[in-house]
N, C-alpha and C positions, 0 to 999 in steps of 0.2 A: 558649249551652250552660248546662243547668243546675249551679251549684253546690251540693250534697247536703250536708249535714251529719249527724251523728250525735254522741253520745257518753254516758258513762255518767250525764250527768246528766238526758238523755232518756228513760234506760231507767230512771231510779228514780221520776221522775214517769210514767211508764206504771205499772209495775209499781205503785203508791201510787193510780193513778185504780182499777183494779180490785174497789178494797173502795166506792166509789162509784155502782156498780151492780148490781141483784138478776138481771138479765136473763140468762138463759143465752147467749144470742144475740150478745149485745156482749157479755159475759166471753169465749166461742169465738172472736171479732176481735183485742181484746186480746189473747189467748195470742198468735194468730198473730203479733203484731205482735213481741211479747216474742221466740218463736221465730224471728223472721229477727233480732232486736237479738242474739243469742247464737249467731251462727254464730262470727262471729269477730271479733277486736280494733276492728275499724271500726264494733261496735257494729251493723251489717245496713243501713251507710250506703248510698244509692243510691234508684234507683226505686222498687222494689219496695217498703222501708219508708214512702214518703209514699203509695202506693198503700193498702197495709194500713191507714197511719192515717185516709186520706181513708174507708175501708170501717167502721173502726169510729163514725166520724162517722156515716156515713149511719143504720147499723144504731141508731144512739141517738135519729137524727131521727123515726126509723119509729116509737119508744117513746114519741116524747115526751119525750126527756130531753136537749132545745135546749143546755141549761148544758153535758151530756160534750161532745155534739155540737161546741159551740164550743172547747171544750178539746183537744178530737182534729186541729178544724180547722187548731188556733195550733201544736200539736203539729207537724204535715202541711206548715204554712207554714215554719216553722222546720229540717224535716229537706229541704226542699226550695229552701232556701236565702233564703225571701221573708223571713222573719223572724231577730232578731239575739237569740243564745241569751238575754241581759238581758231581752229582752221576755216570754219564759216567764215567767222569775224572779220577775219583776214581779209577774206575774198568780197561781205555784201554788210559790212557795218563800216564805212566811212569813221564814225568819231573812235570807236577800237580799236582800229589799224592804226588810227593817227595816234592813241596814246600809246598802243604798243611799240613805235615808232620810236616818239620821244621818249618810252622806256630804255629802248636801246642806245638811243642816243646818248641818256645819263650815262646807261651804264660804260660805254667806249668812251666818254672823256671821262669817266672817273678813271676806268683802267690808265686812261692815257696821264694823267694827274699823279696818279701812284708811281708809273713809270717814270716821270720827272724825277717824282721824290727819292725813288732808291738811285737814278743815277746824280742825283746831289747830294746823296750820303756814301755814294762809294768814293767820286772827285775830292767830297770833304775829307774824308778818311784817307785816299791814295792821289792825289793832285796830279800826278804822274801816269793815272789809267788809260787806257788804251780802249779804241771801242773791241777789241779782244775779249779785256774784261769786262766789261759791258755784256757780252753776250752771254759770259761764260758768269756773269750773274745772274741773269733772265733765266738763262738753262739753268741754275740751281733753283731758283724760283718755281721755274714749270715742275720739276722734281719732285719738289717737295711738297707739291701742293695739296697729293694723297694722304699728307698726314696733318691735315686742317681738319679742323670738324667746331662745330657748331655744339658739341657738349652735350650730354643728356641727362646733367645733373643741374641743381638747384641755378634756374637764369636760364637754362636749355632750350632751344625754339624749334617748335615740332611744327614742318612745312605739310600748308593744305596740301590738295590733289592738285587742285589748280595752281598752286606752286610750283611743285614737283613736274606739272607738263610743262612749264616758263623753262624750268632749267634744261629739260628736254630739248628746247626751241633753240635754248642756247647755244647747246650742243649741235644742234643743224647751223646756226649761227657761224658760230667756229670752223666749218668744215668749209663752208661757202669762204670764210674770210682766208683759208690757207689758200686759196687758188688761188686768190689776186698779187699781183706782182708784189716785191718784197720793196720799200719806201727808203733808197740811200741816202737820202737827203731834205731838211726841210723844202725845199724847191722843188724836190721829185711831190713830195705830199700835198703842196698847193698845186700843182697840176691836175695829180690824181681829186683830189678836189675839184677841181675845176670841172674835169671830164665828167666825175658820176653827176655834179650839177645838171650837166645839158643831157645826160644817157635819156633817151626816149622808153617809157616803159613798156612798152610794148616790145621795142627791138630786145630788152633785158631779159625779159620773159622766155620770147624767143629764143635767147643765149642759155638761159636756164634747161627750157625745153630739150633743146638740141643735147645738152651734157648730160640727161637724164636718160637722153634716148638710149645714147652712146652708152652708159652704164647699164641697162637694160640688153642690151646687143652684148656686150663682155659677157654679163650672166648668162645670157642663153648660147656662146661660145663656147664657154666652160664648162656647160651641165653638158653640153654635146661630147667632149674630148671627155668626158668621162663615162666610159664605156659602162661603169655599174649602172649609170642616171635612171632611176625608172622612169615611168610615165607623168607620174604626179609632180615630179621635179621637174621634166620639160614643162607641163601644166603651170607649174607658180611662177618660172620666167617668163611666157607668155601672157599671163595672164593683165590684160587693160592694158594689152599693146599693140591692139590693135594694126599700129599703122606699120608694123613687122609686115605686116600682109599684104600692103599697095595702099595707095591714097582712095579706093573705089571703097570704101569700108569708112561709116562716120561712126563706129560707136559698137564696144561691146556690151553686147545684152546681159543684163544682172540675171535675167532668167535663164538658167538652163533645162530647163523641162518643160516640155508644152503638151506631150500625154503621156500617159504614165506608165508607160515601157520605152521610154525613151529620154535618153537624159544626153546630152551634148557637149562635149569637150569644151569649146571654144564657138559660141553663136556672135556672128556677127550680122551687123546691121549696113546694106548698101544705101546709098541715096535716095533710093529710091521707096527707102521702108520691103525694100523684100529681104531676107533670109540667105543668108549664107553661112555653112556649117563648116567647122574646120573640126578633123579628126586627126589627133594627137598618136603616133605609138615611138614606138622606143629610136633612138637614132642608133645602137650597137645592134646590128640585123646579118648577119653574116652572108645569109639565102637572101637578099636583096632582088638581085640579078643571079637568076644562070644560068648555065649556059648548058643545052640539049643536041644534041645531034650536029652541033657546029653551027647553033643559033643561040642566042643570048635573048630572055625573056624573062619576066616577073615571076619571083618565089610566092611560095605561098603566102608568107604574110603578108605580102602584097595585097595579094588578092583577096585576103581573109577581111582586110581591112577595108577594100573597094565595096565587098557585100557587106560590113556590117553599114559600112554609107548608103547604100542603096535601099535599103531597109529603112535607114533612120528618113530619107526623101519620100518615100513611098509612104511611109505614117503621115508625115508632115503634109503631102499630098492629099490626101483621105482624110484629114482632119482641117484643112486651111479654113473652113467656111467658122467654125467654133474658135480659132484662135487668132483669124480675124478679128472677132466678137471678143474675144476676152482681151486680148495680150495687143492688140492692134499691131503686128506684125503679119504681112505678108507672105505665107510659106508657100504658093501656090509655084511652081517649078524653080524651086527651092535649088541651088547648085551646093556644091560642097568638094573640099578640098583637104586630102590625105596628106601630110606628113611625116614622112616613117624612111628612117635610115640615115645611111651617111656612106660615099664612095671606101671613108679609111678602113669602114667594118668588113667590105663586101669579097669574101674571099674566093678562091678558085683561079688568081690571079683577071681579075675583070678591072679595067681600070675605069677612071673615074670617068673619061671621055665616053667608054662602051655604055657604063652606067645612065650617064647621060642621055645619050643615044638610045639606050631601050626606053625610058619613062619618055623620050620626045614620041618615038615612034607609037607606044602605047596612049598617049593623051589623045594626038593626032584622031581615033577610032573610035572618043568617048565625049558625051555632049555636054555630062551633067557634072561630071565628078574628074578632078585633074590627082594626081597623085605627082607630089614634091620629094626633095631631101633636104634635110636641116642644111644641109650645104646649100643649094640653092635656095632657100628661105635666107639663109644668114649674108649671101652674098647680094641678092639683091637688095634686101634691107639696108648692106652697107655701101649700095650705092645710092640706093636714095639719102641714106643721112646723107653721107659726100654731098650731092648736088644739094639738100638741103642748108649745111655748110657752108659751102661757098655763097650763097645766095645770099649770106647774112654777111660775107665782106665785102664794104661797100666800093667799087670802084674808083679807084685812087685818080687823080688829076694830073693831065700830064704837064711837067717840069717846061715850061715855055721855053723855046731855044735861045740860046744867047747870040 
């Protein structure tokens, strides 16, 4: 069951995104969204508000203006319970980032302060230490640290919720701080100083992006190599990754049902505000490809899979004028894209080049609906991060000749 959120810090960030947009169209979304936040004290907590903010998202996709759009989405995630109110903050309160900031900030020069002190009590104690011991007292430190507590008897301190998600944050803190290169030297650390001073935040982001991608790709590699994976599993690695698919795709749709015998693995959104359906099935398929009379061609589940797409375009077809009007998405010759298999499952001895070979020859004959394998899914996507990648190392200067 869904947990809903609301509260007045929701509605002053709405009311504040409005001077953000010239559109009559999304200003009329907005209001609404405003007008159910002001019915009563709960702020217009419930479905209906992630509904309206999901509607004002779309109406901005249709403009072109991806940035409200993403803002309405963190909005939508947030009153719907996916997001933790700090994550807004983060992204569209200016003075709460900046105190959470110098939160942080206390908190690593205190760490760092403490760390002076135990290593001026091991020097004072062993004059003779070695940064050996030095390490090998940090490491008894991290150790032990499972057996700290904060006490639950008389003086005991019982952390809010909002506590409780800080130390959370910390804990993403600490993951991000293991990547960064290890600090040998006061020298090496004024440097590294130096550099995060000038980092551009935007190229950071960027760099964040890109290693989230890349983690995102591992899980959907691994749920593949695992032949039990059902359907649902492929489904939560894919899921708001959209860019798995090619850069023709801005944005997956929160909605997956638009009439009510049809619900949607994966709806993606083109540039253009038209529809694009991706149909998920399992990557362990044995009958992939096979081969008849000394020709190689699509098994049934293939094909099982091709008709249930065809069916879901032809609804979507027959209904575009009402979800037009409702959902402002575009479904009117809607395309869609199958999913299903992998060359390592496909037996009868067919290799992975034949495999290949029959889904090129089979797309070649079809207008609307392309059928893929997780293999080609994963291997294009790990070409685009690559080129994405490299794109972000900036072209070095060449060394002038002597």
């Amino acid at each position: 069951m869904a947990t809903f959120r609301s509260g007045f810090t929701l509605w002053r960030m709405v009311e504040a995104a409005k001077e953000l947009t010239g559109h009559a169209s999304v200003l009329e979304r907005i209001e609404a969204v405003l007008r159910i936040m002001s019915v009563d004290r709960t702020y217009g907590k419930g479905r209906s508000l992630v509904d309206a903010l999901e509607n004002v998202a779309r109406e901005a996709i249709l403009h072109g203006d991806l940035e409200l759009a993403q803002r309405f989405q963190r909005f939508a995630g947030y009153a719907g319970g996916e997001l933790f109110l700090e994550v807004l903050e983060t992204y569209y309160d200016e003075e709460a980032r900046q105190r959470g900031e110098e939160f942080m900030r206390r908190l690593v020069a205190l760490g760092a302060d403490q760390a002076v002190i135990a290593l001026d009590v091991l020097c004072r104690d062993n004059p003779d230490a070695t940064a050996s011991d030095a390490r090998d007292l940090f490491r008894g430190i991290a150790q032990s640290v499972d057996h700290l507590g904060l006490g639950t008897g008389e003086g005991g301190i019982q952390l809010s919720t909002r506590e409780v998600r800080r130390l959370q944050q910390y804990g993403h803190m600490e993951v991000l701080l293991r990547t960064l290169p290890g600090l040998a030297s006061a020298e090496a650390a004024r440097l590294m100083g130096d550099v995060l001073a000038d980092v551009d935040a935007g190229i950071l982001a960027q760099f964040l992006e890109l290693k989230a991608r890349r983690a995102a790709l591992e899980a959907l590699g691994a749920a593949v190599e695992d032949p039990a994976s059902s359907e649902s599993a492929l489904h939560a690695c894919l899921k708001n990754q959209e860019w798995i698919f090619g850069g023709a795709y801005v944005a997956e749709l929160a909605r997956r049902q638009y009439t009510p015998d049809t619900i949607l693995d994966i709806p993606l959104l083109r540039a253009d505000g038209s529809l694009h359906v991706v149909e998920l099935k399992r990557a362990c398929i044995k009958d992939l490809v096979i081969r008849r009379s000394g020709h190689l061609m699509l098994g049934a589940p293939a094909h099982h899979a091709v008709s249930q797409s065809q069916n879901y375009l032809r609804t979507l077809d027959e209904n575009r004028r009402t979800i037009l009007a409702d959902h402002g998405v575009d479904t009117r010759r809607a395309s869609a894209t199958v999913v299903i298999g992998h060359s390592r499952y496909v037996s009868g001895g067919i290799t992975p080049q034949e495999v290949a070979e029959t889904l090129r020859t089979y797309n070649t004959h079809a207008s609307r609906i392309e059928v893929i394998t997780y293999e080609t899914l994963l291997d294009s996507a790990a070409r685009m991060l690559a080129l994405s990648s490299a794109q972000q190392v900036p072209n070095s200067a060449e060394e002038p000749e002597a």
